[in-house]
Every structure is written in C-alpha cells, then in structure tokens.
Steps between C-alpha positions, in 0.01 A plus 500: 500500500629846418535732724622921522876526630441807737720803561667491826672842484550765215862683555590796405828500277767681689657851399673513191902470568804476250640167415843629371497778297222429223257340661178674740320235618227361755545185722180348487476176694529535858819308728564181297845423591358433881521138617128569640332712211463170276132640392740634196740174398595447275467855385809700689425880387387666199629822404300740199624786333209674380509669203710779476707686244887471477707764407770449252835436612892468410526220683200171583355557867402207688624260744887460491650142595353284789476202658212240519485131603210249644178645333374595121461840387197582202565876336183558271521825246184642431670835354866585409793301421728267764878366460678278718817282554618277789805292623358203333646689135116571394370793374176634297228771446139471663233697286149593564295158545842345633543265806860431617416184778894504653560196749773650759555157620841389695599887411533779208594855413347727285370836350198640385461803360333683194640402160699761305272588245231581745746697753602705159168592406318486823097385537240342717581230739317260638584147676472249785698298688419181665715304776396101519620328802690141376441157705841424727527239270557668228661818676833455358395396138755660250404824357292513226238741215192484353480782271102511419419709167177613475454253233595213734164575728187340483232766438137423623295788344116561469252700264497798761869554444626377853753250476722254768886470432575136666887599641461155693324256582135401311232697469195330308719223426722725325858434640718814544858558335683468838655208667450493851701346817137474696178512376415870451264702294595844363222669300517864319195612464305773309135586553328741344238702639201382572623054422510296754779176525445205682792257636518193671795442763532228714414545856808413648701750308624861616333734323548888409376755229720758477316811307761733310259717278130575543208352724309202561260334698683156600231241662286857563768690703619765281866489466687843351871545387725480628347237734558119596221248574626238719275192530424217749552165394145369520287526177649432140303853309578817421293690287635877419316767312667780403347811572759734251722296293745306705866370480581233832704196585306196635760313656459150706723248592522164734674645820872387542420413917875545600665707704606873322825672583572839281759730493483798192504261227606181631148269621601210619375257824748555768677783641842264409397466186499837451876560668624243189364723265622830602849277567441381159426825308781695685749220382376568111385125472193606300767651212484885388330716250 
C-alpha cells in the first residue's frame, strides 16, 4: 500500500559564504558529518551556487589545490563552464548539463576552477556540489571519475515541459548514468508552474528535496528556494507541485549506519583514521598537481 513520505523539518539554507575565490555559495543540508545526525547518510552536505554572473578575468577563479579522501564528491553545472585536474594525472572541462561524480577514495588532490574561455569572457554561473559519504569498506577504494555529459543522462520528460534528469539511481525504471558505491538516488528535477511530479522512494531510505529555484508545494507544505525538505522514513510518496516553475534535487539514499568522523575534507569513521590521513597528505603520498 502506498503511502505519503512526510516532511519532518524544512531548513533554511545557510548564508551565502565564499568557497575559494569564485565560488558564493549556500550550505544546504544541515550537520551530516555528525556520528548522530544519520537522518542525512548517505548524503554528507550539499553546497549551491545560485546563479550569478562572473566577471571576466586574467586569470580562472575557483578552488586552488586540495585534498579529499573517504567520500564521493558530485559537481553539477547548470550555467557556466568548469575545468579541473588532480594528482591522479586527469583533467577535463564540465559544461552546462555536466556531472563530474569524483570518488576521493584512499586519497586525491585537485582543482576546480572556471575554464579559461569562460574566465576570459566572463558570464553567468550556476552549479552544485554534492558530498556522498562511502561504506568503510570501500573507504580507501583508489581514486576514480565519472565525467557525465549531458548526453550521458537519462531524461524523463512530459507534455507540460517538466522533465527528471536520473544522475543515479532509477527513476521509473529508468537507470541513471552514475555508478554508485551504495544504493542512492540523485534526481534533477524541473517543474514547471502549475505540474505536479510524483515519485516513489522506498521507506527505508533518507530522503531530502533540496529546492534551488522557485516554489512548490511538496506533499502540501509549500517549500520556497532556497529551502530543504527533509523527510521521515515512513511512507514511500512524494507528490510536488510547483507553484512557479521550479529547479530542485530529490536526493535519497540507503543510510551508511557507521560511525562518522570529519575533519575539513577528510570523512572518515574514526578519529585515527583521520590522523593517517592528515599523516598521509602531509607526507605527499596522494602525489601533486
């Protein structure tokens, strides 16, 4: 029997800060690298840069080289143009539509910042970043890409002109272009005014809607940007009708139940853990840019 997943708390995205020196953006999940906030997991933080325009410049702004190890990291570009390049020797360009899924793993270094053609001529920016907790078991994987185009994502449309983007997992039976570590469901989804969407999830599964642009009414609370629905675990529906046309990420996941220990950008399960990394970074085992 089907029943409506409920809304256990809306929060309010936090103050816009600077992630180094291109990108303003929100935090929008609350605490998820706390052993006891698990209402979250796998999901570790989500980060959005709402649109906003970039002024040209001699040199790309961004994030400069640093470190990352035990979790996954999903950078979606709705506007502007991405490059990057790690220790691993990789390197590429992330356009609008793109999804870069990078798997930290045992440890990696990198850089992210706007390409050169965009930093010349300057333009609108838009783009979210996801962190994905990994499994200890697979904490230490090597580092590793999936460089989504936008042609490599499954689009669900309809005759209203709404339309799903299946990141991960299945939606409709539709598999999504990612390959996850856990079962996990990442949905980008576009509404317009006046539609309504219906999903299934499974009851058991952590669920939030994160809303970046617009308004809707999720299960009949109305839910504004930029705002996050978190979910209880009962119920498997959500039904969401926008009320102005609507850009959010529907994101649910098995929870990882094991223990979380973060520091900055290291999210592993023990405080020791976390010691070998630094130990490890500071001794240039993960290689150099």
């Amino acid at each position: 029997m089907k029943t409506q997943k409920n809304i256990s708390q809306i929060v309010i995205a936090a103050a816009p800060h600077m992630v180094g020196d291109g990108f303003r953006v929100q935090s929008t999940l609350p605490g998820g690298t706390r052993s006891e906030n698990n209402r979250i997991s796998p999901f570790i933080m989500m980060d959005y840069s709402a649109p906003n325009y970039i002024p040209p410049a001699p040199q790309p702004k961004g994030v400069g080289e640093h470190p990352h190890k035990g979790f996954e990291t999903v950078t979606i570009v709705y506007q502007g143009e991405l490059e990057h390049r790690d220790s691993t020797g990789s390197q590429g360009k992330l356009y609008p539509g793109d999804v870069q899924w990078m798997t930290a793993g045992e440890g990696i270094l990198h850089e992210e910042k706007f390409s050169k053609e965009f930093s010349k001529q300057g333009g609108k920016g838009e783009f979210a970043q996801l962190w994905v907790n990994l499994p200890k078991a697979h904490k230490n994987t090597p580092p590793a890409y999936q460089n989504l185009t936008k042609a490599d994502i499954p689009v669900i449309t309809n005759d209203k002109g709404s339309f799903v983007r299946v990141i991960a997992g299945t939606y409709n039976e539709v598999k999504g272009a990612a390959t996850t570590f856990s079962p996990v469901n990442v949905y980008d989804v576009h509404i317009k005014a006046g539609d309504t969407q219906t999903f299934s999830i499974p009851a058991h599964f952590n669920t939030v809607a994160v809303v970046m642009q617009g308004a809707a009414k999720i299960n009949e609370q109305e839910v504004k940007a930029v705002q996050t629905a978190l979910f209880g675990q009962d119920g498997t529906e959500i039904t969401i009708t926008a009320t102005q046309d609507t850009n959010l990420l529907l994101l649910s996941g098995e929870p990882i139940n094991e223990p979380i220990f973060a520091y900055g950008p290291f999210v592993m399960n023990t405080e020791e853990e976390i010691v070998t990394a630094i130990n490890d970074y500071n001794a240039g085992k993960w290689g150099s840019l």
